[in-house]
C-alpha positions, -999 to +999 in steps of 0.1 A: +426+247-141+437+273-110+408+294-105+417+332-103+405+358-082+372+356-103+358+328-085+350+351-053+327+369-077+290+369-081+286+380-116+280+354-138+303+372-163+334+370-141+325+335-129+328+330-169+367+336-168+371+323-134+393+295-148+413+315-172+450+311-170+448+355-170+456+368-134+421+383-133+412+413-109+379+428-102+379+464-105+389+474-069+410+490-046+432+459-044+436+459-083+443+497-087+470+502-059+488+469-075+489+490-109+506+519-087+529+501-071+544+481-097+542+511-119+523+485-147+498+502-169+461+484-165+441+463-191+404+468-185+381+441-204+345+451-198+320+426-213+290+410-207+275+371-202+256+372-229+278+391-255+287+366-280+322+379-290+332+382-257+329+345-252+350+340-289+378+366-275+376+342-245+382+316-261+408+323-283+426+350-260+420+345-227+421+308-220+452+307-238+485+300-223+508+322-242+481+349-245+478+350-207+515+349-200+520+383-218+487+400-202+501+389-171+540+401-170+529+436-185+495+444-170+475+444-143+441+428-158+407+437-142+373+423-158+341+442-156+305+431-160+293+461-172+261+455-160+272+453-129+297+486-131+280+501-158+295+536-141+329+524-153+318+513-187+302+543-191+336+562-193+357+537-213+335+532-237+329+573-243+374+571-243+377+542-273+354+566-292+371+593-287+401+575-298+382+575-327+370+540-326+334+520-328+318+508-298+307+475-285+316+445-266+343+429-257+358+468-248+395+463-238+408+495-223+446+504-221+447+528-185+478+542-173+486+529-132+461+562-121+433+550-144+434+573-175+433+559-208+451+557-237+442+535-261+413+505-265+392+487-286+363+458-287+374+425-304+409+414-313+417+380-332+444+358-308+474+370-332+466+406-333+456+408-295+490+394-290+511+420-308+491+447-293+500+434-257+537+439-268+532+468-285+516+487-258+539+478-229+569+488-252+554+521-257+544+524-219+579+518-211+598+541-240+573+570-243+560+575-214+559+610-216+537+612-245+515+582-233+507+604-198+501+634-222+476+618-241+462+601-216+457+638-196+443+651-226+422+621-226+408+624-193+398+656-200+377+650-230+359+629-204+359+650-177+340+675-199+300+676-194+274+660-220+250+684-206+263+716-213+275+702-250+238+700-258+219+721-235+202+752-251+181+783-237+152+775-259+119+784-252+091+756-255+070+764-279+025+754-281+026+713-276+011+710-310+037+727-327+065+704-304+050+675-311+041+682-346+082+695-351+093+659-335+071+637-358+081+656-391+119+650-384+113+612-374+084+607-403+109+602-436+130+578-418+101+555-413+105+523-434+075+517-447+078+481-455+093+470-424+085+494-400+107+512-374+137+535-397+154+528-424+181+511-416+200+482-404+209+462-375+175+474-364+168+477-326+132+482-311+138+510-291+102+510-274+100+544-260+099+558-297+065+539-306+056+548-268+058+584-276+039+578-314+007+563-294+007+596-273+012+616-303-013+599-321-041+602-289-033+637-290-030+650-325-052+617-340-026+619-364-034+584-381+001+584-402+014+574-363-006+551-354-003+530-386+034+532-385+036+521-351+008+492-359+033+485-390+063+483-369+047+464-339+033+438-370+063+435-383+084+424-353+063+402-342+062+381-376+099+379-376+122+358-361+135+390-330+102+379-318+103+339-304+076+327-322+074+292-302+085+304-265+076+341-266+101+367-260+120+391-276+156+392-292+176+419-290+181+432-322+178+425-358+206+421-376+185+429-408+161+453-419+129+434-421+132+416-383+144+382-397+174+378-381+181+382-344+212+385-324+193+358-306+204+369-270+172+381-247+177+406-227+153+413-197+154+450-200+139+448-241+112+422-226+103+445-196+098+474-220+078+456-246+054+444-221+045+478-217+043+487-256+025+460-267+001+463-232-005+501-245-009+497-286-039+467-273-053+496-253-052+515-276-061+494-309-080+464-295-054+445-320-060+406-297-021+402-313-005+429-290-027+411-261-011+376-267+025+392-272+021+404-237+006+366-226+037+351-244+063+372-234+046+369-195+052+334-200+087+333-213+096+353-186+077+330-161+091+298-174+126+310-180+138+343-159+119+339-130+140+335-096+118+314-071+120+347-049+100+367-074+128+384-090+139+383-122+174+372-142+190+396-159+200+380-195+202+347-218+232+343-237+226+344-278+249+308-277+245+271-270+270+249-274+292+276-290+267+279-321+249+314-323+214+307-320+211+268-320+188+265-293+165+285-316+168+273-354+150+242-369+169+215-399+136+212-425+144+170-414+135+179-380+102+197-382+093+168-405+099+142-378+087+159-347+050+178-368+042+152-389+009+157-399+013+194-390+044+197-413+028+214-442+010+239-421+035+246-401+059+249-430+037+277-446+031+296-417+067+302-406+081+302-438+106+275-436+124+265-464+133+222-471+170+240-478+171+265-447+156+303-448+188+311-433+229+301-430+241+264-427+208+252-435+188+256-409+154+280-401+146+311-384+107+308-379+089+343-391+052+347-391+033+347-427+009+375-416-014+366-447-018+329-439-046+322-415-044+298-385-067+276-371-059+283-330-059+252-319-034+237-347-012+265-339-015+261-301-005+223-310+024+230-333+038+256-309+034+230-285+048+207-298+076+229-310+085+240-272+086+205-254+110+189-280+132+225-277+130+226-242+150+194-240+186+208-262+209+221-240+200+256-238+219+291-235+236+303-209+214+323-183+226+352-164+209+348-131+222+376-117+188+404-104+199+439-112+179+460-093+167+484-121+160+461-150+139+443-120+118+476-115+110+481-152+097+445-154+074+463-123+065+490-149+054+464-173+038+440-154+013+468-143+011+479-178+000+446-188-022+444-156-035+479-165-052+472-200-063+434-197-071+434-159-059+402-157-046+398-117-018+377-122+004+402-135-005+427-106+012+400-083+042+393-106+049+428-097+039+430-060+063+401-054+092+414-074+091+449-054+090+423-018+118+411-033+136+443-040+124+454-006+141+427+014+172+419-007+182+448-021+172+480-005+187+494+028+169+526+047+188+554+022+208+533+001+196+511-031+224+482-041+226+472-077+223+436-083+223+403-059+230+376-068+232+351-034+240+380-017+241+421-024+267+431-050+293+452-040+281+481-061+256+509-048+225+516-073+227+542-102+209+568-113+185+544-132+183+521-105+168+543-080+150+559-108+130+532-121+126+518-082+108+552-079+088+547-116+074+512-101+065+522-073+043+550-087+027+528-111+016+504-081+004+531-071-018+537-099-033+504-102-037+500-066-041+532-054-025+522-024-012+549-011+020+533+005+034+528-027+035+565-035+048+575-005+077+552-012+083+568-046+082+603-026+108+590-002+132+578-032+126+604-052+142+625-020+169+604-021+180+603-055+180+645-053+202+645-022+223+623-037+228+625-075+214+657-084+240+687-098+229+723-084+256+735-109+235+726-140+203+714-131+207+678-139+212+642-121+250+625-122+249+586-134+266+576-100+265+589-063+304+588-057+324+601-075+353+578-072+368+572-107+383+598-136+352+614-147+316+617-130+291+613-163+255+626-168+234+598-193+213+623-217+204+604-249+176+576-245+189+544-262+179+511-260+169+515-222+158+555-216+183+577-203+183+579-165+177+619-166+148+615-190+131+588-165+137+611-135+121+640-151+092+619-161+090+610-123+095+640-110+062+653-129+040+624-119+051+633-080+046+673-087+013+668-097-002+641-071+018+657-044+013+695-054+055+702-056+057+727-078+092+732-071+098+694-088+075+707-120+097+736-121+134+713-121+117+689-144+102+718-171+138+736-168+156+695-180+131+699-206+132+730-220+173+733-217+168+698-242+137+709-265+158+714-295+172+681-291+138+663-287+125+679-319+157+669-338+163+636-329+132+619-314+147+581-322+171+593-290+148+612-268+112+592-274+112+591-234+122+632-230+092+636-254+069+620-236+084+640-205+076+670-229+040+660-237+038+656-197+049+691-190+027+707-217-006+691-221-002+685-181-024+657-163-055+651-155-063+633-116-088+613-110-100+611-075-118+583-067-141+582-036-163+556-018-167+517-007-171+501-040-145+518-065-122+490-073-144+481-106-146+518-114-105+519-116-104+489-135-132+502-163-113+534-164-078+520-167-089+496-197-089+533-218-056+544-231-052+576-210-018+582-211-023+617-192-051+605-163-038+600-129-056+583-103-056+586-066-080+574-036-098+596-011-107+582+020-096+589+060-058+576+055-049+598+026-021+622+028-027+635-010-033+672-014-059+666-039-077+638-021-089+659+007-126+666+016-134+642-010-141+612+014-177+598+003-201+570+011-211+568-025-192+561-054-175+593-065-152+607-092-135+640-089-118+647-124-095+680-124-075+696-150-051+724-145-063+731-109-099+731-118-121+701-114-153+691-134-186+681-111-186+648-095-198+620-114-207+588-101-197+559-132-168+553-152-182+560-187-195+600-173-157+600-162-139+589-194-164+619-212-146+642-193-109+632-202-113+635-236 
């Protein structure tokens, strides 16, 4: 086949349709001032490598001839990897739903030649895809008028600001009752079987059970923390959770966890190493501890670049069969187990018939049949060398800079509450990677893949850059690492925030039909909600009180919101509990203090942080505190406790 434009590209996505017969265009200026010129209305098709029905529409649509033909005389065709341009996905997707259609991937986007939509959807069958291509050039060409009107209208809708559609003047009321108002509306949606809410497919959505083990550490609320022990339980006995490799799926497509959409996603992994990392602090529970050990080595093994970054995805196929790599024939575990068979038959519930479609197994974890460790350890072995040789899933190998920075955020997590070093330089080697490939003196890029994409950072890209670097901070105490996050943190307000209403755009340019604000935390947190988070961390260490004061104002403007709807804002509530109950520091002084840090950082103390006197220290609260002797200055509210000289006499006084 002709390659098309594509193969210039670096995104494994468009690399994907590099050989399509379709006259492919990335989204630039090339592709936009073609659509002007030859007056042809644009077909945008934003997807993603490991989107299963992307690759089917592919298939069926795009690599035909015919198909191709008619995309090509009618439209000018530009492909998007919205991870990649998720700035331009952003917008489309918000105009199909407008339209008055679901979401989701494939999204193909009907734009007049100047960019504004008019009409769109996600997956189309060959036939019907066909029809529509001839149906929407002869309306482009014999109502025009009313196309441009709707599209103007359209554009508007867009235009219009998220922010001030939900923003309230509310006033914030005592953190108990806040936090006691967010858990009663989330409480009868818990599934009480299953865990998570009641319903179905069922995503993860970490920062929810994040904010339920600060609720719980707060209020001792034990209706929380069993919940959130349920729902951590739960997903790891079923088959979201790889139980040979380690890992994470995206989603369930049922309620109890069984069945995965079996794509893994780096940005679910990244977050789960911290939630699992802080329920083990928090519950001693040695299964949390090996989730984070498994899902460490996944990563390793798997998405590791030899630089120390990380890939970005792995698709959900192998040879064009949805999970294939993953599922076990009852004939198979027989011949490669065999003495093992029965054991391993009862723990993972297979069935000699298939627990799931075509005959074949999803292993899930029979939480009330004990294991002997080292027949486990064997099976699982086992298990993973005869896997590893099937062809496997296709692997997005492309680093996006903020799903790399969260995988920072975890890693010191997990380095945080085991103490185990190896995951402390996982992380220092991802952020020398990020440093050197990625990062320019003001400017963040996106993704790199052999080389820089083409793409400046977003919001949650320089946000999370800034969230890493704190948290190196905090289990280093190297002071450098903070004074990065500062110097970000400057940047991302000179160039994303909106004096008009208080809160940060998505993008720095504003170069397409609508400049959006993310509010709502979803699978990943909403970029706002992680800036306010960082911006109350730097407050406090650095003494900013203008920074507390935009943070507390993002807050408050959202309260009502955070109290209605905690399943989208977990990570504004824990920004809330932030604001209210406020931090305590921990200063630590003298030559031996390394072992003191760890001790401390064992405890879940989600609202202790920790900084180092000594002569190189720039931190307000760090000064005159230099000392020979092994010395802890804990402070609360501008006030600090006398100096005590141990870990455990510290703990006592965060409680």
């Amino acid at each position: 086949m002709k390659p098309n434009r594509l193969i210039k590209a670096t995104s494994p996505y468009l690399l994907q349709h590099a050989l399509n017969p379709v006259d492919w265009h990335e989204w630039n200026e090339e592709a936009l001032t073609k659509a002007q010129q030859e007056d042809k209305p644009i077909l945008v098709s934003i997807g993603y490598s490991s989107c299963h029905w992307c690759h089917v529409m592919e298939k069926q649509s795009f690599e035909n001839e015919q198909v191709a033909e008619l995309m090509n005389e009618f439209f000018v065709c530009i492909k998007v990897d919205r991870e990649e341009r998720p700035d331009i996905d952003q917008i489309y997707m918000e105009a199909v739903q407008a339209m008055g259609g679901n979401g989701g991937w494939p999204l193909n986007v009907f734009l007049t030649p100047d960019q504004k939509p008019f009409f769109g959807g996600t997956y189309f069958a060959p036939t019907a895809w066909s029809q529509v291509l001839i149906n929407i050039n002869k309306v482009f060409r014999e109502k025009r008028e009313q196309v441009l009107a709707s599209a103007e209208e359209l554009k508007s809708v867009l235009q219009s600001s998220d922010i001030e559609r939900f923003r309230q003047a509310n006033t914030l009321q005592e953190l108990k009752e806040e936090i006691e108002q967010s858990f009663k509306t989330i409480a009868p949606k818990f599934d009480k079987t299953w865990g998570g809410v009641e319903k179905a497919p069922k995503f993860i959505m970490p920062s929810v059970w994040q904010w339920m083990l600060r609720y719980h550490y707060l209020s001792k609320n034990e209706e929380a923390l069993q919940h959130t022990s349920l729902t951590l339980n739960k997903i790891l006995a079923g088959g979201i959770y790889d139980q040979v490799g380690g890992g994470f799926a995206r989603y369930s497509v049922d309620k109890e966890w069984f069945a995965p959409h079996f794509e893994k996603m780096l940005y679910d992994n990244a977050q789960l190493l911290s939630l699992y990392a802080e329920a083990y602090a928090q519950t001693k529970d040695k299964r949390y501890k090996e989730a984070v050990y498994e899902t460490f080595d996944w990563l390793k093994r798997e998405m590791l670049d030899p630089q120390g970054a990380w890939y970005s995805a792995i698709d959900a196929d192998s040879e064009g069969v949805e999970g294939k790599f993953y599922v076990w024939r009852d004939d198979d575990l027989k011949s490669v187990l065999g003495e093992d068979y029965a054991f391993a038959k009862g723990y993972f519930e297979t069935t000699e018939e298939g627990n799931w479609e075509h005959g074949v197994n999803i292993l899930k974890r029979n939480l009330t049949q004990k294991a002997d460790k080292a027949v486990l350890d064997k099976v699982k072995s086992t298990l993973l060398s005869v896997r590893s040789k099937r062809i496997p899933p296709g692997l997005d190998d492309k680093i996006i800079t903020g799903w790399n920075a969260m995988t920072v955020i975890g890693l010191t997590d997990a380095y945080r509450y085991t103490g185990d070093q190896k995951f402390l330089q996982a992380a220092i080697k991802t952020v020398e990677f990020l440093e050197k490939k990625l990062f320019a003196p003001d400017t963040i890029d996106r993704s790199f893949k052999d080389k820089r994409s083409t793409a400046e950072g977003f919001l949650d890209d320089y946000a999370y850059v800034i969230g890493a670097y704190i948290q190196l901070h905090q289990v280093t105490l190297e002071e450098n690492y903070l004074l990065s996050a500062k110097k970000w943190c400057e940047i991302t307000l000179q160039k994303f925030f909106d004096e008009e209403d208080g809160f940060f755009f998505y993008a720095s340019t504003h170069d397409l039909i609508a400049r959006k604000k993310e509010v709502f935390d979803n699978v990943i947190p909403s970029s706002n909600s992680i800036m306010v988070r960082n911006l109350l961390v730097l407050s406090s260490l650095f003494e900013i009180e203008e920074w507390r004061t935009l943070a507390g104002k993002m807050i408050n403007s959202l309260a009502h919101v955070i109290r209605g709807e905690l399943n989208y804002t977990g990570n504004w509530g824990m920004g809330a509990m932030e604001l209210q109950h406020t931090f305590h520091e921990v200063v630590l002084s003298g030559k031996e203090i390394e072992n003191v840090r760890k001790e401390m950082q064992l405890q879940f103390n989600p609202f202790a942080l920790y900084a180092k006197a000594d002569a190189q220290s720039v931190l307000p609260i760090t000064q005159n505190r230099t000392t020979e002797k092994t010395t802890l200055y804990v402070c609360f509210n501008k006030t600090c406790n006398l100096p005590v000289h141990s870990a455990q006499e510290a703990l006592k006084q965060l409680l």
